[in-house]
Every structure is written in C-alpha cells, then in structure tokens.
matplotlib code that plots the C-alpha trace (Angstrom):
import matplotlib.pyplot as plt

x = [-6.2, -9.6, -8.7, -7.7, -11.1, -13.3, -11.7, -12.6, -9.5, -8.0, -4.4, -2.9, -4.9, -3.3, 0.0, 0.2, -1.0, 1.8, 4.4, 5.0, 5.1, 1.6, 4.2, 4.5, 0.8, 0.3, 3.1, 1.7, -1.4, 0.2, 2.0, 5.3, 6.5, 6.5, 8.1, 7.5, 8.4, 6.2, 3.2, 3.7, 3.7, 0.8, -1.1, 0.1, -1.2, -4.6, -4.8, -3.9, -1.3, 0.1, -0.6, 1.4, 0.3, 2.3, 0.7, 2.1, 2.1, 0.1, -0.7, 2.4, 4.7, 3.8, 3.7, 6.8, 9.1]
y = [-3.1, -2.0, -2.1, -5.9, -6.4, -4.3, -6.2, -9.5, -10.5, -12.8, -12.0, -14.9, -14.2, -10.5, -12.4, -14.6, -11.5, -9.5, -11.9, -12.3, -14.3, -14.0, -12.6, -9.7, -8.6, -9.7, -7.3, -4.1, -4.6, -4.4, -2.0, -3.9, -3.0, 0.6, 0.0, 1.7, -1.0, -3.7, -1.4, -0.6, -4.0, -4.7, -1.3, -2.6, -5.9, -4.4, -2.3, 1.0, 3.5, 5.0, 8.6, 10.3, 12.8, 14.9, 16.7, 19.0, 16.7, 19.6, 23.1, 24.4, 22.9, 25.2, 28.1, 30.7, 31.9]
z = [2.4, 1.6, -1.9, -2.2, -0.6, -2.5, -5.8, -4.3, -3.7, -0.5, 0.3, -1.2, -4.4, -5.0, -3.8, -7.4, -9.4, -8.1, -8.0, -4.2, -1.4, 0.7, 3.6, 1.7, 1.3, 5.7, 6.2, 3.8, 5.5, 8.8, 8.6, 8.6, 5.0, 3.9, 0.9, -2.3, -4.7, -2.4, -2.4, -6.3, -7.3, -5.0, -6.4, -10.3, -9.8, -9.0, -11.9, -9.6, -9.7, -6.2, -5.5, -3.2, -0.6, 1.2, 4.4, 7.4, 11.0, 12.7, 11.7, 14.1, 11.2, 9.1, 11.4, 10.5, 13.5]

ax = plt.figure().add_subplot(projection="3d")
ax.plot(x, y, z, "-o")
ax.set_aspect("equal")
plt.show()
C-alpha cells in the first residue's frame, strides 16, 4: 500500500492505529480482503477518506446495441 509506505509506516504499525490484527493489513495489501469496512478502517487510521471510482471494463461495455 503505497500509502502506508509513504506515511512511514510498517504494516504492523498501521495495524495498532487501526485496531487490527497485522493479518488484516498482509491480506489488503494482497489482494485477499476487498472489504470496505477493512480498507476504511485502514484509510481512517491514516488520516484518509476512501474514494470510489467507478469505470467501464473496456470501451465495448459501453457500446449500445
């Protein structure tokens, strides 16, 4: 997460701020958890907010019949 990095932070550092187990940050970074609530309290506990982006898959999606 470059974020975590660019604050200075280790994974198990942003883990106590955020109130979770070190697991949880390995498995954001990985990939492995997509939840919202995980990646709020991870966003929260650096002082961000999440924005959310929403994008076609390939120019064809939005192509009508």
């Amino acid at each position: 997460m470059q974020i975590r990095r660019r604050r200075g932070l280790s994974q198990r550092a942003l883990a106590e701020l955020a109130g979770v187990g070190q697991g949880h940050v390995q498995r954001v970074e990985a990939g492995l958890d997509r939840r919202v609530s995980t990646l709020k309290r991870l966003l929260a506990a650096m002082g961000c907010k999440p924005l959310l982006a929403l994008a076609p898959l390939t120019a064809a999606d939005c192509e009508s019949p």
